[in-house]
C-alpha positions as CSV (number, residue, x, y, z in Angstrom):
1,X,-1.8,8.8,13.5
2,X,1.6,7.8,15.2
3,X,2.6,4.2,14.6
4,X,2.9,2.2,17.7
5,X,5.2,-0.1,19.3
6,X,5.2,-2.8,21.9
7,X,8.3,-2.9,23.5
8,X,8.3,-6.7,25.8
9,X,11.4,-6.6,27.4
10,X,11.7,-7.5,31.1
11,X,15.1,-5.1,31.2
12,X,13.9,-1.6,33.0
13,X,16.9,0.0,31.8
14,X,16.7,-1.5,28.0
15,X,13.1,-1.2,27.8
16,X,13.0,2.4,28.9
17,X,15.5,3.3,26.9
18,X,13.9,2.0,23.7
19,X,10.8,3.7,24.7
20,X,12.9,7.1,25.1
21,X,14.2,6.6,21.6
22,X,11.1,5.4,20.0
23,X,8.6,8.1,20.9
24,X,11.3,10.9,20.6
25,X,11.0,9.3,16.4
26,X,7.2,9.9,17.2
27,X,6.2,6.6,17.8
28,X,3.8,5.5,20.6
29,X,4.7,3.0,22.6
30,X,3.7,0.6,25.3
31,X,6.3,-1.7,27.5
32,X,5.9,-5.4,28.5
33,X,7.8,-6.3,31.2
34,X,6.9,-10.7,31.0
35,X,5.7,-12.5,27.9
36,X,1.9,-13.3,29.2
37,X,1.7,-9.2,29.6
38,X,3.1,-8.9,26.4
39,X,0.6,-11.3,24.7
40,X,-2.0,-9.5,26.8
41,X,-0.9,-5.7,25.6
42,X,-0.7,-7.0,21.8
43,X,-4.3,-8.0,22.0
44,X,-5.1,-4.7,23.6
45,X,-3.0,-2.0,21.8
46,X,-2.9,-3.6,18.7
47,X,0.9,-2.7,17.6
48,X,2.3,-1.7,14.2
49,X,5.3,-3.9,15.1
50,X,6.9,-5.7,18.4
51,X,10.0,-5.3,19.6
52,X,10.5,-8.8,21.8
53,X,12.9,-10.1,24.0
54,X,13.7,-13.5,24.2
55,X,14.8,-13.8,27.7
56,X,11.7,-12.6,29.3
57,X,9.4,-14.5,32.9
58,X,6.1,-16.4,32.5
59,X,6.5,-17.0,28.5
60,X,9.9,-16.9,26.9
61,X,9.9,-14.5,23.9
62,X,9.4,-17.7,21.5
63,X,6.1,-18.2,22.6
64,X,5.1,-14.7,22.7
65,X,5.5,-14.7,18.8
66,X,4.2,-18.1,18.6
67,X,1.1,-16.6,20.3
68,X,1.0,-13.4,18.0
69,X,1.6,-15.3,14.9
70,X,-1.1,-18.3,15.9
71,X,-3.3,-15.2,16.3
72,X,-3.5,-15.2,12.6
73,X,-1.9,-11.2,13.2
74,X,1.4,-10.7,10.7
75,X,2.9,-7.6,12.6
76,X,6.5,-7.6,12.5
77,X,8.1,-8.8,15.0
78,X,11.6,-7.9,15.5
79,X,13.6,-10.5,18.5
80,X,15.9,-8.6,20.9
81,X,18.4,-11.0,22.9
82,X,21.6,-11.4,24.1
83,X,22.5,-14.9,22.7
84,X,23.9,-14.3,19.1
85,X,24.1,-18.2,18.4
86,X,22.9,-19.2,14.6
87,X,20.2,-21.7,16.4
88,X,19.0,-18.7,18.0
89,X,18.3,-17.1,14.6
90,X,16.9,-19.9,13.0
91,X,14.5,-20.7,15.9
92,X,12.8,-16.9,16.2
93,X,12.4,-16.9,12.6
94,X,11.1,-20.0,12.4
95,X,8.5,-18.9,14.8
96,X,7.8,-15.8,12.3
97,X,10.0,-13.1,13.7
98,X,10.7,-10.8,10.7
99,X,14.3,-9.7,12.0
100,X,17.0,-10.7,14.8
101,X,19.2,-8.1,16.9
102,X,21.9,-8.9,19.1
103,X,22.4,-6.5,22.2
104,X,24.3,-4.9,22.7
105,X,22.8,-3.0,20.1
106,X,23.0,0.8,19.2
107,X,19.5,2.7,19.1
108,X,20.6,4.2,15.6
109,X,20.8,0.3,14.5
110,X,17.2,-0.7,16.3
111,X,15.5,2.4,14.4
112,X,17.1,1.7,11.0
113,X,15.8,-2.2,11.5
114,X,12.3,-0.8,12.8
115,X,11.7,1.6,9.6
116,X,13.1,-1.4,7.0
117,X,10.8,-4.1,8.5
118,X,8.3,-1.8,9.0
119,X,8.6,-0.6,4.7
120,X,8.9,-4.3,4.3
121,X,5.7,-5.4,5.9
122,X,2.9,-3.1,4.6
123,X,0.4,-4.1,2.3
124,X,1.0,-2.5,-0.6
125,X,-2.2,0.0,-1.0
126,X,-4.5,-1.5,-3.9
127,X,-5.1,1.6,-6.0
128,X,-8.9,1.6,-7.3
129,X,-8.9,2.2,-10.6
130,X,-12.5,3.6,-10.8
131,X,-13.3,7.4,-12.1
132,X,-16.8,9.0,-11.7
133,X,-17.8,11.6,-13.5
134,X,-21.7,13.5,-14.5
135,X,-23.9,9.8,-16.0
136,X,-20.4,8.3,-15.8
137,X,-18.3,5.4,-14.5
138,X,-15.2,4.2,-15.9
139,X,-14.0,1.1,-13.8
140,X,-11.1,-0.4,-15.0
141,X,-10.8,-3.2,-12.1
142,X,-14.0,-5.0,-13.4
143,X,-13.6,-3.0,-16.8
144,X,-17.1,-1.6,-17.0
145,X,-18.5,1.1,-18.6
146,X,-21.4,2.7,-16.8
147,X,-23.5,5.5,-18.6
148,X,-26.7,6.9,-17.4
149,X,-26.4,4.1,-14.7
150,X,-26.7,1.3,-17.6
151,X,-23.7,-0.8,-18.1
152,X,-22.1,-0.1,-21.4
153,X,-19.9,-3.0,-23.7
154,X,-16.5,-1.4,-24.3
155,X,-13.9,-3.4,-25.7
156,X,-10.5,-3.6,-23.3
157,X,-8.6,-0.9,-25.3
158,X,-11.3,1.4,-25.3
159,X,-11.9,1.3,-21.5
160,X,-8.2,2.0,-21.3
161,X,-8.0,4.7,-23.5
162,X,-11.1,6.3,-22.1
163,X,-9.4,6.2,-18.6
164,X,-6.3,7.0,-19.3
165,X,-7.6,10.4,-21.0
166,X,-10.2,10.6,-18.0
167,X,-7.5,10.4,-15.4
168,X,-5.5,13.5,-16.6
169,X,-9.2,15.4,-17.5
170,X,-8.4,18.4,-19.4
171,X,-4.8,17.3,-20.4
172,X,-3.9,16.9,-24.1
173,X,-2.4,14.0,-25.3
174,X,-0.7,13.1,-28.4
175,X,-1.6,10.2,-30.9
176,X,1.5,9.1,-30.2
177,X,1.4,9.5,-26.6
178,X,-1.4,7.6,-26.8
179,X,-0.5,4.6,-28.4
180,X,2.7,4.4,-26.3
181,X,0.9,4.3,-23.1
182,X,-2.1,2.7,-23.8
183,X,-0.9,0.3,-26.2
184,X,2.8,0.4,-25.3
185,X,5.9,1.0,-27.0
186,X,6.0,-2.3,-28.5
187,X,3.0,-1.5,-30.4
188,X,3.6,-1.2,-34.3
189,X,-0.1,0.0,-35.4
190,X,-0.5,3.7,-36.8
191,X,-1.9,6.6,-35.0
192,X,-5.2,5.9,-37.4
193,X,-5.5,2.8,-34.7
194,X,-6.4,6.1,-31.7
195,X,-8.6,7.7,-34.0
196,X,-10.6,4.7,-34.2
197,X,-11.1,4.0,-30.9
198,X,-12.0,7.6,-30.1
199,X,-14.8,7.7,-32.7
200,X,-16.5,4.4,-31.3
201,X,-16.1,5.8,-27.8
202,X,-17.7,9.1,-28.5
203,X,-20.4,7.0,-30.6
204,X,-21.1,5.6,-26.9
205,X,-20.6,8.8,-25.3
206,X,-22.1,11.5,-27.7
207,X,-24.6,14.3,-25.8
208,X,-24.4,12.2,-22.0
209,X,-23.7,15.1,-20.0
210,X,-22.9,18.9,-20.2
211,X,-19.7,18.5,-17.5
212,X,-17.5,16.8,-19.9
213,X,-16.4,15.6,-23.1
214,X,-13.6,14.1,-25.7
215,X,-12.6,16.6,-27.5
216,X,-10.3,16.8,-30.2
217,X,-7.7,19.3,-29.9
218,X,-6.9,19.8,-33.7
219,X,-3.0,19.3,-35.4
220,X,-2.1,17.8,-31.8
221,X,-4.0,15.1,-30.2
222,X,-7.4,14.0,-28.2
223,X,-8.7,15.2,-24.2
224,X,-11.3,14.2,-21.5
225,X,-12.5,18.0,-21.0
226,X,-14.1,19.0,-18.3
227,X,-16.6,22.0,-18.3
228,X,-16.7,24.9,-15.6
229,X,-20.9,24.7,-16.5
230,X,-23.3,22.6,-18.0
């Protein structure tokens, strides 16, 4: 899905322009020619970032953002004005604009602001650390061990060890390997430490399903197999 952009600049030419530039990088965009129409359009097209003047009719561009930000929304908003005074600055940021550009600009300096902001702002994507397999759950953001449906206690290490082998299923690993990144490098147990863990895990784990297993892969190291059948 194309990102979008609001463009709220009461310039035809400027505004046009941007839009020109903007959905030739594949963006979609929308253009607000006054700041109530502006506030109106964010409401309405909901926009992965505003480009906003600050000269603008009916509601200057400082209480467009104010609006947008007492909205409770944190899109970026990047200001667009002529006036390149340091109070100017200060004042749009203060209001929670993420970035400030002085026209005259050149496009190749919006776009390059646009895609920095942009990187800036997102959310960085919470990665579930949860892996289901046949009569099992290893969930390693609550650290529970689920077999047969029946919650399982598994000491911290254990759940890790299980899911690290469980996230590469059918890739050997090393004692070694093992104990680096499970335990990490700082660790200064022996490899005997892996095998340890391994038997109390497959004492939990023994003859639960027919799709998978920890198997030992003899003279090199441990794996989370998973079978074709069964």
């Amino acid at each position: 899905m194309n990102r979008k952009v609001l463009i709220v600049e009461d310039d035809e030419n400027i505004a046009e322009l941007l839009q020109l530039y903007l959905e030739k990088e594949g963006f979609q965009t929308m253009i607000a020619s006054t700041g109530k129409r502006g506030v109106e359009l964010f409401e309405v097209f909901a926009p992965d970032l505003v480009l906003l003047d600050i000269m603008l009719p009916e509601m200057d561009g400082w209480g467009v953002c104010r609006a947008i930000r007492e909205s409770g929304s944190q899109t970026p908003v990047i200001m667009l004005t002529a006036k390149g005074e340091t109070r100017d600055k200060v004042s749009g940021l203060e209001m929670g604009a993420d970035d400030y550009i002085v026209k005259p600009f050149e496009m190749k300096e919006v776009l390059a602001r646009i895609h920095a902001v942009m990187r800036r702002s997102k959310p960085e994507e919470k990665q579930e650390k949860r892996l289901a397999f046949d009569k099992l759950v290893i969930n390693l953001d609550s650290y529970e061990l689920l077999v047969n449906g029946k919650k399982v206690d598994t000491p911290p290490k254990e759940l890790e060890l299980l899911y690290h082998l469980a996230a590469s299923p059918n890739r050997v690993f090393t004692r070694n390997q093992l104990l680096d990144e499970v335990w990490g490098i700082d660790y200064f147990g022996d490899s005997r430490t892996v095998d340890v863990h391994i038997k109390r895990l497959r004492e939990k784990l023994e003859n639960v399903s027919g799709k998978w297993s920890l198997k030992t892969v003899w003279g090199v190291g441990y794996k989370f197999e998973l079978h074709t059948e069964g």
